[in-house]
C-alpha positions as CSV (number, residue, x, y, z in Angstrom):
1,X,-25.7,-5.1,9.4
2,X,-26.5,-3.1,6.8
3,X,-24.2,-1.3,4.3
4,X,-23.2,2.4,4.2
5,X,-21.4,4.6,1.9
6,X,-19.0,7.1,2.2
7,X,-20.8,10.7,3.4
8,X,-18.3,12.9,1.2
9,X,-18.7,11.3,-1.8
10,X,-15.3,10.4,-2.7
11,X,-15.8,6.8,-3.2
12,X,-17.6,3.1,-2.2
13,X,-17.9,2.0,1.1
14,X,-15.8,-0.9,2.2
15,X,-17.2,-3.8,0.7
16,X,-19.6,-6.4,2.6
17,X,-17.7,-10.0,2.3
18,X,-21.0,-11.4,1.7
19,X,-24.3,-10.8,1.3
20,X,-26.2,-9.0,4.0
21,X,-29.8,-11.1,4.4
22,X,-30.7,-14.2,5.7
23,X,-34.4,-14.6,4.5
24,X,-36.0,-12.8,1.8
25,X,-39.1,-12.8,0.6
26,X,-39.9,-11.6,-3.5
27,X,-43.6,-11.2,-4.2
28,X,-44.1,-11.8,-7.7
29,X,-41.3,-14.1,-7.4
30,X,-42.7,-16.7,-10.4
31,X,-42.8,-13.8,-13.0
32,X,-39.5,-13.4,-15.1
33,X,-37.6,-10.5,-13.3
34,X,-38.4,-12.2,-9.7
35,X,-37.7,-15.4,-10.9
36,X,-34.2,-14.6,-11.3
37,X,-33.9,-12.9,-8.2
38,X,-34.9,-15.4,-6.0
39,X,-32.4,-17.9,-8.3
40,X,-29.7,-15.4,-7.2
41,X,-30.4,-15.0,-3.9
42,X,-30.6,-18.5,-3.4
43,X,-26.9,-19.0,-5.3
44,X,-25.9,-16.2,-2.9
45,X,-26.7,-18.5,0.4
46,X,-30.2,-16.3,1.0
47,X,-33.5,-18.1,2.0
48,X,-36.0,-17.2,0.1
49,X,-39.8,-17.3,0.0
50,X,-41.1,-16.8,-3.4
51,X,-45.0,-15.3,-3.2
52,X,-47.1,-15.4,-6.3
53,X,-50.9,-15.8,-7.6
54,X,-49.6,-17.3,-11.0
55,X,-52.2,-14.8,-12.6
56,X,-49.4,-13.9,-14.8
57,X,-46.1,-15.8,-13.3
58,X,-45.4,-19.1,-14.5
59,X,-45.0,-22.2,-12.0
60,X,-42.3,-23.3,-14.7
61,X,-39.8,-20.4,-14.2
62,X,-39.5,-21.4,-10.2
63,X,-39.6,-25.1,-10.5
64,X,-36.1,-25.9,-10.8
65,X,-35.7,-24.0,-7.3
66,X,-37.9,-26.4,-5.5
67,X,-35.6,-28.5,-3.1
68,X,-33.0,-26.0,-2.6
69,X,-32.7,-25.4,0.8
70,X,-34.0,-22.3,1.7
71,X,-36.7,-21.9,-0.9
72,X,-40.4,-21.5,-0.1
73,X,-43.5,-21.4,-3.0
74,X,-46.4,-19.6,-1.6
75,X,-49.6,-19.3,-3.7
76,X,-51.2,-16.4,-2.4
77,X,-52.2,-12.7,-3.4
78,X,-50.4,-10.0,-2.1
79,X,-53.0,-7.7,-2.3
80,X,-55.4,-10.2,0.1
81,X,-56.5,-8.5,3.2
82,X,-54.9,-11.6,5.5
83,X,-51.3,-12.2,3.6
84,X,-49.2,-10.6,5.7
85,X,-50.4,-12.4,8.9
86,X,-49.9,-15.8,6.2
87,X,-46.1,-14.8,5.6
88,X,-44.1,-16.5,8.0
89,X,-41.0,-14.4,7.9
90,X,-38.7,-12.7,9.4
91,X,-37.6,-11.2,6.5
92,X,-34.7,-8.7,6.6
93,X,-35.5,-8.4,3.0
94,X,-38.4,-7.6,0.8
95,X,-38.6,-7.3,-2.8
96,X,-42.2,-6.5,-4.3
97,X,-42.1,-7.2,-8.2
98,X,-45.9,-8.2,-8.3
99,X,-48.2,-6.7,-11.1
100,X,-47.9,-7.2,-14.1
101,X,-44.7,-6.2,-16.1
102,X,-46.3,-5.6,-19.4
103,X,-48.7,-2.8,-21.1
104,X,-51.3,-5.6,-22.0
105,X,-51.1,-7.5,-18.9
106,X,-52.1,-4.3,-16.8
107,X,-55.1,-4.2,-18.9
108,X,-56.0,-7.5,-19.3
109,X,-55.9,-7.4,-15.3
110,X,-57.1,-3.8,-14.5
111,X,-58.3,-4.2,-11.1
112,X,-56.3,-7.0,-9.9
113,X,-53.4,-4.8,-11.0
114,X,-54.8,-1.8,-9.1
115,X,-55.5,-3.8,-6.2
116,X,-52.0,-5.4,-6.2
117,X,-50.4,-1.4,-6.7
118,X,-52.5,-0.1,-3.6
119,X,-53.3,-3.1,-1.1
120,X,-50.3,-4.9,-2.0
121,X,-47.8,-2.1,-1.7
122,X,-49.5,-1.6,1.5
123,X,-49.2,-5.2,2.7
124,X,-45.7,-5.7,1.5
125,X,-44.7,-2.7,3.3
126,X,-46.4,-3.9,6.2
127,X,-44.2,-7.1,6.5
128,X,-41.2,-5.1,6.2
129,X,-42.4,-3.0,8.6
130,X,-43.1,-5.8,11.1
131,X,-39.6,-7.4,10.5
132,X,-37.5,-4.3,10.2
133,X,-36.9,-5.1,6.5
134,X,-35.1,-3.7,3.8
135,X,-38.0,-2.9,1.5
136,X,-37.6,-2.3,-2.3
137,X,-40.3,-1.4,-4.9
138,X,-39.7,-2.7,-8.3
139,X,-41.1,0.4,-10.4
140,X,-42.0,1.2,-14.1
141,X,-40.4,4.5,-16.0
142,X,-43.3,6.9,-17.3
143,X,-44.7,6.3,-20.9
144,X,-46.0,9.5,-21.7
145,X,-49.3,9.0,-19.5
146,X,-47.6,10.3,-16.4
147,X,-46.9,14.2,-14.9
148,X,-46.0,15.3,-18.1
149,X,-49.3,15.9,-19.3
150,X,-51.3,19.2,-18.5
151,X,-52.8,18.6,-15.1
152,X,-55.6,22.0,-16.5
153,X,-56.2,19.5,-19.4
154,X,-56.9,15.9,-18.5
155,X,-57.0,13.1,-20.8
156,X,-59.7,10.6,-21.0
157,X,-60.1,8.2,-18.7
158,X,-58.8,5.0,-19.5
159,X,-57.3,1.5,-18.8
160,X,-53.5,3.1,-19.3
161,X,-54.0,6.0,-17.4
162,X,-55.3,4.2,-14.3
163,X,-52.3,1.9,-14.5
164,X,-49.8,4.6,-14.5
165,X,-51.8,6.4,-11.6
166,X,-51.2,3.0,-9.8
167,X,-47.8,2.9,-10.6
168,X,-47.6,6.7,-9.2
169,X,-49.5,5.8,-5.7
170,X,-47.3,2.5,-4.9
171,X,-44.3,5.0,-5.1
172,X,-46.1,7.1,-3.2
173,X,-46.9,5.0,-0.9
174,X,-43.1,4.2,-0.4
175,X,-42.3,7.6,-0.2
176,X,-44.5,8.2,2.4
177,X,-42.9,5.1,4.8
178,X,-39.3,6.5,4.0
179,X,-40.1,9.5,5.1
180,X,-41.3,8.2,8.5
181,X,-38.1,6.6,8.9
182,X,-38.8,3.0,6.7
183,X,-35.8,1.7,5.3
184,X,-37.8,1.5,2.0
185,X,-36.7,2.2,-1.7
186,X,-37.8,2.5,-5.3
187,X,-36.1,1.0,-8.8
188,X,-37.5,1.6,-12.1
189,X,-36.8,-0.6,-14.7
190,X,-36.3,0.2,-18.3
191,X,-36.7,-2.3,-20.2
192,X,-35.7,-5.9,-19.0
193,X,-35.3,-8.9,-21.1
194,X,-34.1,-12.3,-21.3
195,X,-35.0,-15.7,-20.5
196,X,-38.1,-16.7,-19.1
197,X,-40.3,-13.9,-20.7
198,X,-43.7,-14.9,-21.7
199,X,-44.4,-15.0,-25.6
200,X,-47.8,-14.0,-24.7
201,X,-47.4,-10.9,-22.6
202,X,-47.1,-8.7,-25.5
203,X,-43.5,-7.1,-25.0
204,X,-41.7,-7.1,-28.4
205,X,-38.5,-9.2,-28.3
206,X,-40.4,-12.4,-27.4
207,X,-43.6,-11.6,-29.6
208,X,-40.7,-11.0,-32.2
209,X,-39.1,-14.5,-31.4
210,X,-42.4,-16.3,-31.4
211,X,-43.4,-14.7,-34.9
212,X,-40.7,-15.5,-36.3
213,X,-40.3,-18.9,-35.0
214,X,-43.4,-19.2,-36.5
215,X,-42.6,-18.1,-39.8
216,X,-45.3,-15.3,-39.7
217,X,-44.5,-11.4,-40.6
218,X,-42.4,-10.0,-37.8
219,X,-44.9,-7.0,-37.3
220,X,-43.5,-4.0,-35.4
221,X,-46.0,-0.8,-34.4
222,X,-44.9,2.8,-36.3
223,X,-41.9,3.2,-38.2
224,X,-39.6,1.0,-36.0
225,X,-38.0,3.8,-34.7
226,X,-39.1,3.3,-31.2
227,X,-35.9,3.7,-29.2
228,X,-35.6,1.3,-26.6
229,X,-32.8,1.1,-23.7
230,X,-32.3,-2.8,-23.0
231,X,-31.0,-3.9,-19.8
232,X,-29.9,-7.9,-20.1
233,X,-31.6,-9.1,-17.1
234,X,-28.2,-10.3,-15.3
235,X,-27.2,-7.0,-15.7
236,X,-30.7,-5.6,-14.2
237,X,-30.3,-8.2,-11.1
238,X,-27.4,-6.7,-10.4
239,X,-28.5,-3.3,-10.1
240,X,-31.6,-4.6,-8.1
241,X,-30.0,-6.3,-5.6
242,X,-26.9,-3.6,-5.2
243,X,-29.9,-0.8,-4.3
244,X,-31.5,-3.2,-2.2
245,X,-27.8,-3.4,-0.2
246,X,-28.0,0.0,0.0
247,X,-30.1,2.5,2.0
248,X,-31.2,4.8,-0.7
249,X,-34.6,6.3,-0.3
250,X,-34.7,7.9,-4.0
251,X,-35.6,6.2,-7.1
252,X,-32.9,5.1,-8.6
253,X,-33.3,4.3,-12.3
254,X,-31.9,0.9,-13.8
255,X,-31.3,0.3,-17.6
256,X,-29.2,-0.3,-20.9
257,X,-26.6,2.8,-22.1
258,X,-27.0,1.2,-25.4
259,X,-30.2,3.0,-27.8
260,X,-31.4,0.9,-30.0
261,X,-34.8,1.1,-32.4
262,X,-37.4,-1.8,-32.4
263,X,-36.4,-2.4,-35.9
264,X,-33.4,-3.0,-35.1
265,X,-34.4,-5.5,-33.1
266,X,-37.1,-7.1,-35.5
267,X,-34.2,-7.8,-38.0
268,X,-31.9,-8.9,-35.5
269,X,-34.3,-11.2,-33.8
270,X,-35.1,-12.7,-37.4
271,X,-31.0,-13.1,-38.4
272,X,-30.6,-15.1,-35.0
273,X,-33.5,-17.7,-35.4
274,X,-32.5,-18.3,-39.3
275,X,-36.5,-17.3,-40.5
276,X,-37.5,-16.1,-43.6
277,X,-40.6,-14.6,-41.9
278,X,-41.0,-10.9,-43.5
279,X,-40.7,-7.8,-41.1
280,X,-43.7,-5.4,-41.1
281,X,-44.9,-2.1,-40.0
282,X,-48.1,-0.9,-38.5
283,X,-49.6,2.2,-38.4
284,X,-50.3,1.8,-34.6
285,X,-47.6,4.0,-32.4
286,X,-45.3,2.1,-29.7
287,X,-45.7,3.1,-26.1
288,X,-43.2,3.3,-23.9
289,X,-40.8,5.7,-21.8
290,X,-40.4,8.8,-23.6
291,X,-37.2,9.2,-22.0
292,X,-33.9,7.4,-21.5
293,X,-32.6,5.8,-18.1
294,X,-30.9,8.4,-15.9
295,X,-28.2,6.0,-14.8
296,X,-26.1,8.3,-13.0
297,X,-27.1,7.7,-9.3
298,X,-27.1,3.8,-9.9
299,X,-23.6,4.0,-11.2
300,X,-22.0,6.9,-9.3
301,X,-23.6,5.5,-5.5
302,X,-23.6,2.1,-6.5
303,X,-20.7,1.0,-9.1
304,X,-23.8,-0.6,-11.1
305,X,-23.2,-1.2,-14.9
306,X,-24.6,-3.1,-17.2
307,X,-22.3,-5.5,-19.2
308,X,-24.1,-7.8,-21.5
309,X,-24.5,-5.7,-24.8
310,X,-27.9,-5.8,-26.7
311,X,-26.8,-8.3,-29.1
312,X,-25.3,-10.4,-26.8
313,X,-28.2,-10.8,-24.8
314,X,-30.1,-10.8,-27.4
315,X,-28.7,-13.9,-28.7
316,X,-28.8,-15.5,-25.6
317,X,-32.8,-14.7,-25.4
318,X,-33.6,-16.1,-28.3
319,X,-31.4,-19.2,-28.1
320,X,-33.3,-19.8,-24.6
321,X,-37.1,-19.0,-26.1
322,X,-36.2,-21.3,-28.7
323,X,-35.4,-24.1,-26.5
324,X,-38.3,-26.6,-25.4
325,X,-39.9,-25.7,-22.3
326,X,-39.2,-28.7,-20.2
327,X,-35.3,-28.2,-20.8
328,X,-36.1,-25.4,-18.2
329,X,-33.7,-21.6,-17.8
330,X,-29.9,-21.9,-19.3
331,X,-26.9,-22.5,-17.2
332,X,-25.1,-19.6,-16.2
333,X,-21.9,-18.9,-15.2
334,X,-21.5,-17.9,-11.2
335,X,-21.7,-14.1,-11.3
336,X,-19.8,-11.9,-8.2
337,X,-21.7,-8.7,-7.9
338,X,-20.1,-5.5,-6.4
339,X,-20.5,-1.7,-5.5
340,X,-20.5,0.3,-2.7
341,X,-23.9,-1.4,-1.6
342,X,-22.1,-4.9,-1.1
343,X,-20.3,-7.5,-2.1
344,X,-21.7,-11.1,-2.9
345,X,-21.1,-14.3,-5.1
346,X,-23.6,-16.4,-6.8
């Protein structure tokens, strides 16, 4: 059964007891945002088969979940011509997070990350299709390279703009399912941190961490004034897995409400791991969404919001990327999640 919400607006739903899936599967599930989902979904009673290439997932963020009962590792590539006839399923649940989440990963992987935008959205969308799934595209905000710029005037050709064109036709592709009557959805995430983030996929706060943990020059592109919006990534499971309880076909943006710059962050990030390492600038500009997270429909349809300020979760970052790898992810505390989507403890 899946959940509904009210037709007049005027509140939530009833909420479901528990959650609503028996088996799920998460492609990209060994990368930092899936790796926590398939954690929670596991806490939450779900089976889950976790899909990865390790191309840029780590075998270390799933580890601790082998031997639960209910978790699968598959090594595979979504975008393979013969996956979806290699997932076992059913699934009344699917969560595609593969691709790369960061700017220098999608080039560093250009067409394995076009390949996994086009021929994987297709083949994940396929499984859903073939188990009547819940389907849920994990999306990126535009950075300026997107419909914004003048279609009479086009840009150069180049590594950034085919990634956001890839990003375009995998939520095209979705689009295209719902409107045939696919129970299929989009998120796009602003901006999701914590632990388990690679220091080497070039997003700030753990090149920050590792810099300074280093005791090298904190170095951070432009003036610093980069706003970013940062969602704690508890806080962004949460919102993921509420849409995915729900049957919304729209995008539905998920992020912090708290602006804050990259400077900001630098010196924060260099108080909380006790460095002297000096903070620099660059005269190299900061990409990223031009735009804040329209939380609105996440919030108003779902009850979703976030709850772990920056600092907060900042803190708790840096104390876990500071840790030695083999100590493995933090404890944390069981987490109820609720909105009009669902109900369900982990």
């Amino acid at each position: 059964m899946m959940p509904t919400t009210t037709s007049n607006g005027t509140g939530p739903a009833p909420l479901l007891a528990s959650a609503p899936w028996r088996r799920a599967l998460v492609t990209g599930g060994a990368g930092f945002l899936g790796s926590h989902l398939c954690e929670r979904l596991l806490d939450a009673g779900v089976g889950v088969d976790c899909l990865d290439n390790l191309r840029t997932g780590r075998p270390g963020n799933v580890r601790h979940l082998t031997g639960r009962d209910g978790f699968r590792f598959l090594e595979g590539d979504v975008a393979d011509p013969g996956c979806p006839a290699a997932l076992p399923g059913p699934y009344d649940l699917v969560l595609h997070l593969a691709g790369p989440a960061s700017p220098q990963d999608e080039e560093r992987h250009l067409l394995e990350t076009l390949d996994t935008r086009s021929l994987g959205t297709r083949n994940a969308l396929a499984v859903a299709g073939r188990d009547g799934a819940r389907f849920l595209l994990a999306s990126s905000p535009e950075d300026g390279t997107g419909p914004g710029r003048d279609p009479h005037t086009p840009g150069p050709l180049t590594a950034r703009s085919a990634c956001a064109d890839s990003r375009r036709f995998s939520e095209a592709l979705v689009a295209a399912h719902a409107a045939h009557g696919s129970d299929a959805g989009i998120v796009r995430l602003f901006h999701a941190y914590g632990p388990c983030m690679r220091p080497d996929e070039g997003l700030p706060i753990p090149a920050f961490v590792e810099a300074a943990l280093a005791g090298q020059p904190v170095t951070v592109p432009g003036a610093g004034r980069q706003a970013l919006w940062l969602c704690y990534v508890d806080d962004m499971v949460d919102g993921v897995l509420l849409v995915a309880a729900g049957r919304s076909v729209r995008p539905v943006d998920l992020g912090g409400d708290e602006e804050v710059t990259l400077a900001d962050i630098a010196r924060r990030v260099i108080q909380l791991t006790g460095s002297d390492a000096p903070l620099t600038f660059t005269e190299e500009q900061a990409t990223g969404p031009e735009h804040p997270p329209h939380t609105g429909f996440a919030r108003e349809l779902f009850g979703w919001v976030p709850k772990v300020g920056w600092e907060e979760g900042l803190a708790r970052t840096v104390a876990a990327l500071t840790a030695r790898p083999e100590q493995g992810p933090p404890e944390r505390a069981p987490a109820t999640v609720t909105g009009s989507g669902g109900e369900w403890s982990a």
